[in-house]
VMD Tcl script that draws the C-alpha trace (Angstrom):
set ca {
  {-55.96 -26.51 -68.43}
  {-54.74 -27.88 -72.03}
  {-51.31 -27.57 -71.01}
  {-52.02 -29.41 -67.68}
  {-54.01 -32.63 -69.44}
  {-51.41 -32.98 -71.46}
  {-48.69 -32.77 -68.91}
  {-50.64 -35.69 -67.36}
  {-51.06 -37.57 -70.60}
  {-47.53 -37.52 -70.85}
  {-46.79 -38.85 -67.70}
  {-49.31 -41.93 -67.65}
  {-47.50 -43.01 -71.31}
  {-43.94 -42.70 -69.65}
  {-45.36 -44.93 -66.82}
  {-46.48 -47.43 -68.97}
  {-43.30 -47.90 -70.69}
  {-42.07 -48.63 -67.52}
  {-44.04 -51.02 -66.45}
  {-43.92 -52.68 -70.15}
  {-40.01 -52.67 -69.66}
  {-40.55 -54.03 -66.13}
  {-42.76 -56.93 -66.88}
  {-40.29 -57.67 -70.26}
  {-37.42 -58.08 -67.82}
  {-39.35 -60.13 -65.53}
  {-40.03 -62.77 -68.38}
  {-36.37 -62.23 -69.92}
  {-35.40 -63.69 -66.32}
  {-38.18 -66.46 -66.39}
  {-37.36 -67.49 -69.77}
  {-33.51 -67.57 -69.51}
  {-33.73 -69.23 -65.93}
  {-30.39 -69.99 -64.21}
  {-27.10 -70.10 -65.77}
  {-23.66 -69.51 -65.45}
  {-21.34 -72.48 -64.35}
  {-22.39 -75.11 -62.02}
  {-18.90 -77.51 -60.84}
  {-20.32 -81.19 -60.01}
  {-17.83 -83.53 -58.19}
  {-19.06 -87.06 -58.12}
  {-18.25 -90.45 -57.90}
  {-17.73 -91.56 -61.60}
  {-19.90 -94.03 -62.61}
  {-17.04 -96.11 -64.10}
  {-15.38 -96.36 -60.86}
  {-12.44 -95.11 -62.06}
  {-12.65 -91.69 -61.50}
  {-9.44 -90.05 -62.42}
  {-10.26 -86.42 -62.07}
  {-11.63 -86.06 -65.25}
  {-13.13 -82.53 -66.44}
  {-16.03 -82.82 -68.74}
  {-19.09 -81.90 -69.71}
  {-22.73 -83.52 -68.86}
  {-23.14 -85.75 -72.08}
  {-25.77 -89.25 -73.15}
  {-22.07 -91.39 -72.04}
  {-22.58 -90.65 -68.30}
  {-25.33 -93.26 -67.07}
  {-27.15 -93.57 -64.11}
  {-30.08 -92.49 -62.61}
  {-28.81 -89.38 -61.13}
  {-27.20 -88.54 -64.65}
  {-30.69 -88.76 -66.41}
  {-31.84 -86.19 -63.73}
  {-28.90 -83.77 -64.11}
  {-29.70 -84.14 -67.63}
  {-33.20 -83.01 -66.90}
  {-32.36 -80.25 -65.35}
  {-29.67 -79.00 -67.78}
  {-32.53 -79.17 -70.33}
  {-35.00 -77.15 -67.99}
  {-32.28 -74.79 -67.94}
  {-30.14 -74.51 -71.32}
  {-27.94 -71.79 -70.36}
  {-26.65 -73.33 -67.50}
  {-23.25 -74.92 -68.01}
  {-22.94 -78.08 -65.91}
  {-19.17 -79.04 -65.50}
  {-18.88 -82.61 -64.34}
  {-15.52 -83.60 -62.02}
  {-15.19 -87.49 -61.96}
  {-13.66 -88.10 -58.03}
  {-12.59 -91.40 -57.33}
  {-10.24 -92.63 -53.68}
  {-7.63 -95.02 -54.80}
  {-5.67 -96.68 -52.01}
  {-2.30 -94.45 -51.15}
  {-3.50 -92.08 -53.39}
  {-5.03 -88.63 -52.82}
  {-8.47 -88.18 -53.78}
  {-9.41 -86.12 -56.57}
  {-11.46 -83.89 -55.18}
  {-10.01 -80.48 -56.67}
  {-9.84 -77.86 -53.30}
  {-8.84 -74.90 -54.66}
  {-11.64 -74.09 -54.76}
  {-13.68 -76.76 -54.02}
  {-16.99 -77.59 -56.87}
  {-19.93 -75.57 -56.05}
  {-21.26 -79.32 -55.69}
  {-19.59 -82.56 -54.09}
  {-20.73 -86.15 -53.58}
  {-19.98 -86.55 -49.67}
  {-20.29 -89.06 -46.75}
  {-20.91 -88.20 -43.05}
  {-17.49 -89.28 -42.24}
  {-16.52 -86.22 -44.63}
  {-18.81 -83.43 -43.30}
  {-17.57 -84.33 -39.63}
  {-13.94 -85.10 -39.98}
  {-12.75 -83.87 -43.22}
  {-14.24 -80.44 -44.03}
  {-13.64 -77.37 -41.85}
  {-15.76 -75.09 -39.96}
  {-18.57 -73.56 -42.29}
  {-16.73 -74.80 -45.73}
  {-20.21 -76.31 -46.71}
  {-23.41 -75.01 -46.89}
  {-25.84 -75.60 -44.02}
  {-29.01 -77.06 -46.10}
  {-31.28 -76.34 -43.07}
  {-33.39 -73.50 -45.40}
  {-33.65 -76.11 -48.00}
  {-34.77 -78.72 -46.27}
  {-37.72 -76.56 -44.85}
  {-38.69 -74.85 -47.85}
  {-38.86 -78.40 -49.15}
  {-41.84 -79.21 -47.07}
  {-39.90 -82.71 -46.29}
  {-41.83 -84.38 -43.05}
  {-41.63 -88.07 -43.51}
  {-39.36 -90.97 -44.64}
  {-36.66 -88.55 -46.79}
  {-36.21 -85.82 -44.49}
  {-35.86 -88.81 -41.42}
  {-33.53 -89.80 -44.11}
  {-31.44 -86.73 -43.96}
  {-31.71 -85.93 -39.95}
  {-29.48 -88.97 -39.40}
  {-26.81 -87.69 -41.79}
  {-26.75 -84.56 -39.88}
  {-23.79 -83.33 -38.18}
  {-23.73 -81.22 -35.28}
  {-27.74 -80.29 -35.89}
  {-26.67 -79.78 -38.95}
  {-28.44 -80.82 -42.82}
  {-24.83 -80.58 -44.65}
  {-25.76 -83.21 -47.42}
  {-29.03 -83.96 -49.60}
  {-29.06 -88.16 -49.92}
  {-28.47 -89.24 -53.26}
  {-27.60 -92.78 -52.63}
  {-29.26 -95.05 -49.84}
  {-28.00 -99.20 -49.47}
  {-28.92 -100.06 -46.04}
  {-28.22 -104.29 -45.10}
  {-30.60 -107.15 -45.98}
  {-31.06 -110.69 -45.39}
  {-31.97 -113.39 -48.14}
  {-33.11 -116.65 -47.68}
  {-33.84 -119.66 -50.02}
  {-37.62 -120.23 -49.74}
  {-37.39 -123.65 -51.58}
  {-34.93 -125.02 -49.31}
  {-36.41 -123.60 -46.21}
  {-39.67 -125.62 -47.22}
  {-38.01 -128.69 -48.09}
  {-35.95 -128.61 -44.22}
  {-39.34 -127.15 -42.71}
  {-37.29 -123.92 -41.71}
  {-39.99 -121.22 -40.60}
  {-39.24 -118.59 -43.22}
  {-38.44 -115.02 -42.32}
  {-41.57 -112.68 -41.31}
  {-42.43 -109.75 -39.38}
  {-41.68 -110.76 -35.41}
  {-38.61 -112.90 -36.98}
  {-35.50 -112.86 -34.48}
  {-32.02 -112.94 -34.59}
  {-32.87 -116.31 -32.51}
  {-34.35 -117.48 -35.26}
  {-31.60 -116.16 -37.68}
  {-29.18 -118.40 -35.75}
  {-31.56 -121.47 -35.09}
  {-32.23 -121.12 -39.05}
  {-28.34 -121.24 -39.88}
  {-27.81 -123.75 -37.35}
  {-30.77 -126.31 -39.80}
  {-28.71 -125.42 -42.46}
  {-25.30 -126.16 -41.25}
  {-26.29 -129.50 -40.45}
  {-27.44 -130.21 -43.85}
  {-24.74 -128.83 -45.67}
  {-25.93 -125.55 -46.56}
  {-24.07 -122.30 -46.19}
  {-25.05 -119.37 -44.33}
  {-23.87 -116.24 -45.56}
  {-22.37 -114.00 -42.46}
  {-21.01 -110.68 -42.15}
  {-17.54 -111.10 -41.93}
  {-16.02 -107.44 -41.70}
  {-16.90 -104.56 -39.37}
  {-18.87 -102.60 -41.46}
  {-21.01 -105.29 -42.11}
  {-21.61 -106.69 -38.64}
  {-22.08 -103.17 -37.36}
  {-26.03 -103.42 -37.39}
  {-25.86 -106.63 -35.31}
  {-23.74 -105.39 -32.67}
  {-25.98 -102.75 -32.45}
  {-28.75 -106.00 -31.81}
  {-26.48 -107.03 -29.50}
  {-26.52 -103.78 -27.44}
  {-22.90 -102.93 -28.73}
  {-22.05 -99.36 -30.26}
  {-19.19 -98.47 -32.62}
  {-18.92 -94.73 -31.41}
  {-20.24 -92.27 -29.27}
  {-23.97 -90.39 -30.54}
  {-22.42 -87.87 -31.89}
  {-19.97 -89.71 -33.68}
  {-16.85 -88.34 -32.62}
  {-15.12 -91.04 -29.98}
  {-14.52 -94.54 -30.35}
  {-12.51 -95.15 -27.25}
  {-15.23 -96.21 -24.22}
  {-17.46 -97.39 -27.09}
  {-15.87 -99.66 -29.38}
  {-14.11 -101.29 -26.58}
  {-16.44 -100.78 -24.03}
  {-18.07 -103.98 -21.58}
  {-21.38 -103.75 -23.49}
  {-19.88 -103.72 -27.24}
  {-17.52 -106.45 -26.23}
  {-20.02 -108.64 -24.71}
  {-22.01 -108.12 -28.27}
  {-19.08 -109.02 -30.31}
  {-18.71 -112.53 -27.81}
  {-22.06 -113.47 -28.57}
  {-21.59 -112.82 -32.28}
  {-18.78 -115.23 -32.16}
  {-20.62 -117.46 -30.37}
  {-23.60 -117.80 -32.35}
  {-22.09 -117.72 -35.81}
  {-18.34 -119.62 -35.12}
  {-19.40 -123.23 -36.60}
  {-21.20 -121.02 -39.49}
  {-18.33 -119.16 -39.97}
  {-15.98 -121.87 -40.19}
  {-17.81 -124.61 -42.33}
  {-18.59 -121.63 -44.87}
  {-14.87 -120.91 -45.25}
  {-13.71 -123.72 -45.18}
  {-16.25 -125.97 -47.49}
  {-18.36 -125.51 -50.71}
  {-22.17 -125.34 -50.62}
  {-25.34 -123.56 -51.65}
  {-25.70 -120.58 -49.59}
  {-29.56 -120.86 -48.39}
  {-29.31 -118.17 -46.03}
  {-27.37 -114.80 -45.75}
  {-27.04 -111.07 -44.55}
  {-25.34 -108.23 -47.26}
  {-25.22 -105.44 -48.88}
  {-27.87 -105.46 -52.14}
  {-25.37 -104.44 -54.60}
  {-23.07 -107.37 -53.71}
  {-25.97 -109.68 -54.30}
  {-26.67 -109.24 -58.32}
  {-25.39 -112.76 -59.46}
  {-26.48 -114.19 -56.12}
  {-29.93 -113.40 -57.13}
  {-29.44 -113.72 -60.56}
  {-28.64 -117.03 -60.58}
  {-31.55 -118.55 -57.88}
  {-34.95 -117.23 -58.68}
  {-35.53 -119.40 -55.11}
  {-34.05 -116.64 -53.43}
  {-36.15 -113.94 -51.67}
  {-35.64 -110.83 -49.69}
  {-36.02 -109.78 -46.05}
  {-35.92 -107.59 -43.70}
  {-33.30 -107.36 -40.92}
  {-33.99 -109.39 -37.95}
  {-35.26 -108.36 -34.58}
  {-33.20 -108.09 -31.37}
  {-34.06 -107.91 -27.96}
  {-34.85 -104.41 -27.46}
  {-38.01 -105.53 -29.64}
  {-36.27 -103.06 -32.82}
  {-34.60 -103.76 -35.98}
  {-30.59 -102.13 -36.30}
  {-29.30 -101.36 -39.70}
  {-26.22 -99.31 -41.16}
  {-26.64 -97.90 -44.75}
  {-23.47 -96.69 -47.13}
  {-25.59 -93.44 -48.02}
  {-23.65 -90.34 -49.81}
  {-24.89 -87.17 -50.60}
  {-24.35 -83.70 -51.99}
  {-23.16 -80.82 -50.43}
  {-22.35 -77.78 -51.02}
  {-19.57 -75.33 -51.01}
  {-19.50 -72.02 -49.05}
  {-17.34 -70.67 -51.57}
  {-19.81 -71.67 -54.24}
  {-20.28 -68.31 -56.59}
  {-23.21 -69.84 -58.03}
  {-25.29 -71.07 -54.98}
  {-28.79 -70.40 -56.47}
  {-28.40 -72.77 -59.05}
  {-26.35 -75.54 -56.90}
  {-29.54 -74.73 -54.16}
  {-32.36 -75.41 -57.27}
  {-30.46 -78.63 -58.68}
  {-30.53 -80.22 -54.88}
  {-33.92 -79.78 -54.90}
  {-34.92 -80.86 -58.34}
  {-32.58 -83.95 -57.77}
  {-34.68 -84.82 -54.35}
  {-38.43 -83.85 -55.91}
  {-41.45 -83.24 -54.06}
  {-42.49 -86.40 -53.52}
  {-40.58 -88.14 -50.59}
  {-41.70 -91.76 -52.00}
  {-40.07 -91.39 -54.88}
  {-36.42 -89.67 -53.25}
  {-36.40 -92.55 -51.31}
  {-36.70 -95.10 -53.82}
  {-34.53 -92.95 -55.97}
  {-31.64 -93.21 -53.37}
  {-31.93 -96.37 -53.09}
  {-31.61 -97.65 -56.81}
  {-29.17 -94.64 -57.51}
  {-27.21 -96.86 -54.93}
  {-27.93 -100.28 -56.67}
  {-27.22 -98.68 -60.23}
  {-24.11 -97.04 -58.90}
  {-22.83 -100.46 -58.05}
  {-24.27 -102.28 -60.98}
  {-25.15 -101.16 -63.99}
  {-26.49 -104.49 -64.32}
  {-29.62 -103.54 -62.14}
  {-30.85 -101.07 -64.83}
  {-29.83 -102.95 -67.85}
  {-30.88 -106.23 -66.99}
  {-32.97 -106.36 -64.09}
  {-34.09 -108.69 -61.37}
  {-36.86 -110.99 -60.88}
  {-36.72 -110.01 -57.72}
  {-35.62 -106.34 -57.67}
  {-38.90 -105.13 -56.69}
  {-39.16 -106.84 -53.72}
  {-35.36 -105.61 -53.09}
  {-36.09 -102.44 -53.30}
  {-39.37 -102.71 -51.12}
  {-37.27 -104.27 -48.39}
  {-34.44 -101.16 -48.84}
  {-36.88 -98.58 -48.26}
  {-38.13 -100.15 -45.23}
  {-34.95 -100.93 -43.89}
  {-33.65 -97.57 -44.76}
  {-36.21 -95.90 -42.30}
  {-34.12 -97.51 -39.18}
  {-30.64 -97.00 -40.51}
  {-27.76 -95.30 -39.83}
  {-25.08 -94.63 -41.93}
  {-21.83 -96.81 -41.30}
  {-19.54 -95.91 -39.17}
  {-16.41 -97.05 -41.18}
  {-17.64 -95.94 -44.85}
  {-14.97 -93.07 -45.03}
  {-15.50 -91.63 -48.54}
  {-18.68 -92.09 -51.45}
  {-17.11 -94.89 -53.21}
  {-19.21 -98.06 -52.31}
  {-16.74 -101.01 -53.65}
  {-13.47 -98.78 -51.67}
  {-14.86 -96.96 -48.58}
  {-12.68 -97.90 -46.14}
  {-10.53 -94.93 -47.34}
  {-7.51 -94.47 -45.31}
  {-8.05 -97.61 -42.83}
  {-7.17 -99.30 -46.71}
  {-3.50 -98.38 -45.81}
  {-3.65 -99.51 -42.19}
  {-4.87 -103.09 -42.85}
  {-2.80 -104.55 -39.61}
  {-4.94 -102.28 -37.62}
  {-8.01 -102.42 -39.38}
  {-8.74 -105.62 -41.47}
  {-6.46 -107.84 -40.12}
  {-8.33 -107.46 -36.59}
  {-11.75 -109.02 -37.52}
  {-10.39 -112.17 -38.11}
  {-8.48 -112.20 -34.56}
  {-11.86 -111.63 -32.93}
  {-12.82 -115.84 -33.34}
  {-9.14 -116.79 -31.62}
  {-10.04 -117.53 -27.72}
  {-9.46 -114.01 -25.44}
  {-8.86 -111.45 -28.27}
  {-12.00 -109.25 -28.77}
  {-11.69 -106.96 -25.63}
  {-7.40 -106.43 -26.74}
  {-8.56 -106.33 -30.24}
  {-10.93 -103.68 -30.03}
  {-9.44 -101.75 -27.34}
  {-6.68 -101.38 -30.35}
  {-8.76 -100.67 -32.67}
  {-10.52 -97.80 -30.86}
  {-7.54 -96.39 -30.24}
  {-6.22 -96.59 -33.43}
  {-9.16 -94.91 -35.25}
  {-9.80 -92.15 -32.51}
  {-6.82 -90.78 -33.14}
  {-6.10 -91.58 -37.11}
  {-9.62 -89.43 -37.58}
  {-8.87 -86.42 -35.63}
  {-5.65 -85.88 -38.46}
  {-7.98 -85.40 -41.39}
  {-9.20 -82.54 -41.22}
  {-9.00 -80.63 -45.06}
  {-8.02 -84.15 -45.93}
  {-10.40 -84.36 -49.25}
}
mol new
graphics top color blue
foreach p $ca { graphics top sphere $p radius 0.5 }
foreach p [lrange $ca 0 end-1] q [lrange $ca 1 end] { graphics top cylinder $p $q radius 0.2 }
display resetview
């Protein structure tokens, strides 16, 4: 019987080591967290991204450098390596491929044309683990490709119209409001014009995109992948003639003489000394078409990540502490990641009217899409490759205000990019 009890006594003490060495291991894990290496390939916030190697350090600046320095904090034996990518004209990207960083900075254009079959990660398990239902996951179901969630939205910059209140008052102009039209865009710019104000038009095709959209025009097919039947087609050339039509005297009095701009439609980044410089100027949303919506395009970039990541847990966690829980604050985030990423000048010195700016980006984010022709994360040289083909590309917009050119023009032009595209595949 002794023998027995203490047989069992024995036994109970060895178990209890066990589970002591069991629950030390489970805090050894919880207290040393991730680590290993982590390979981060983004757009460098000097713009002149060269390639550069180096380590996450107080020089990088940025919003989305003060969270990756967050989370290398949160997790100290982590090793975040850094890759500075930049696209220079007739120049390969430097996007290192073999292999490829466990993370990269990526636009739609990328994830459907330029990466292979399953070379990224589909973020599908992320995305609903996140809990995401409202503005940020809408957010990320129209960056999708093929069903697809292939990138996490870091950077949002959807189009915006301003408008000089003071001089709308003084010319009794009916400023911008909710049920504002693209009617009364025109009618507005038309006042202005004949008092020697300028209106500020979208004079490339990235920028006009939204409108033709207004217009009942569309740049591709919904899935993206043709532009021949689309660009060119009856309904997208009919947009592009009443785009002509309604903004040719603008056009040409804006080019061709000096005046206070009182009205105009751009990009937020481009508008920092705008703004700067007239605290008359306010901000507003896109106008509304007949179809009774508002149509925007956004540059937007994300990160993705690699299949042949060897450290996908900790690429996985970063994504999601980058985005948060709160889909308010992703949102806002991606948008003044995207202002910041332009101009440093928004976080060191900002606006008067940056609040409202950013009030009228998240809203206007919620109906975009991302741009058709923003082929790579760099906001100041997306055009990527249609850079080297500016005969075919850039050259063309102008041709579209010379008397029966748009239907030649973009039938061209279609061509020209459905084929260029369907060559870039592994292209990084």
């Amino acid at each position: 019987m002794k023998r027995v009890l203490k047989t069992s006594l024995i036994v109970t003490m060895v178990l209890l080591l066990l589970s002591a060495c069991q629950n030390d291991s489970n805090l050894m894990v919880e207290e040393e967290g991730l680590s290993g290496k982590l390979r981060i390939a983004i757009v460098s916030p000097t713009k002149v991204g060269n390639g550069r190697v180096h380590q996450l350090d107080e020089a990088s600046k940025g919003p989305l450098y003060d969270k990756l320095r967050d989370f290398q904090t949160q997790n100290p034996n982590l090793d975040i390596e850094l890759i500075d990518i930049s696209f220079i004209t007739d120049e390969p990207s430097t996007i290192p491929t073999d292999p490829l960083p466990d993370i990269i900075e990526v636009v739609p254009y990328q994830t459907r044309w330029v990466a292979g079959p399953n070379e990224l990660e589909n973020l599908d398990p992320v995305v609903q683990l996140s809990g995401w239902n409202g503005a940020y996951a809408q957010l990320i179901d129209r960056t999708r490709v093929n069903g697809k969630a292939i990138m996490i939205p870091v950077k949002s910059e959807p189009m915006v119209v301003y408008y000089d209140e003071q001089i709308f008052g003084q010319l009794n102009i009916p400023a911008p409001h909710e049920s504002w039209t693209w009617d009364d865009f025109v009618s507005a710019s038309q006042q202005l014009n004949s008092n020697g104000f300028i209106t500020d038009i979208p004079d490339k095709f990235d920028a006009v995109e939204p409108i033709i959209q207004g217009l009942g025009g569309a740049y591709t097919s919904e899935d993206g992948l043709h532009f021949i039947e689309h660009l060119d087609s009856d309904s997208t050339v009919a947009a592009f003639e009443r785009y002509v039509s309604d903004m040719r005297v603008q056009r040409s009095n804006a080019a061709n003489k000096g005046g206070q701009k009182a009205l105009g439609i751009g990009r937020p980044s481009d508008l920092y000394a705008l703004l700067n410089d007239n605290i008359n100027l306010r901000i507003a949303r896109m106008p509304l078409f007949a179809d009774g919506k508002r149509h925007n395009t956004m540059l937007t970039t994300g990160l993705a990540v690699s299949a042949e990541s060897k450290n996908k847990t900790a690429a996985v966690e970063l994504l999601k502490a980058l985005a948060g829980d709160n889909e308010g604050e992703a949102l806002r985030f991606a948008n003044y990641n995207a202002l910041v990423g332009m101009r440093f000048n928004y976080m060191d010195k900002p606006l008067l009217q940056q609040e409202e700016l950013l009030r009228v980006m998240e809203m206007e984010t919620a109906n975009s899409v991302p741009a058709t022709f923003q082929l790579n994360p760099m906001f100041f040289n997306h055009y990527g490759i249609l850079n080297e083909r500016s005969k075919e590309f850039a050259d063309v917009f102008p041709m579209l205000f010379e008397p029966n050119s748009i239907k030649p023009a973009l039938e061209m032009l279609a061509s020209h990019v459905e084929t260029l595209f369907q060559t870039q595949r592994g292209n990084w």
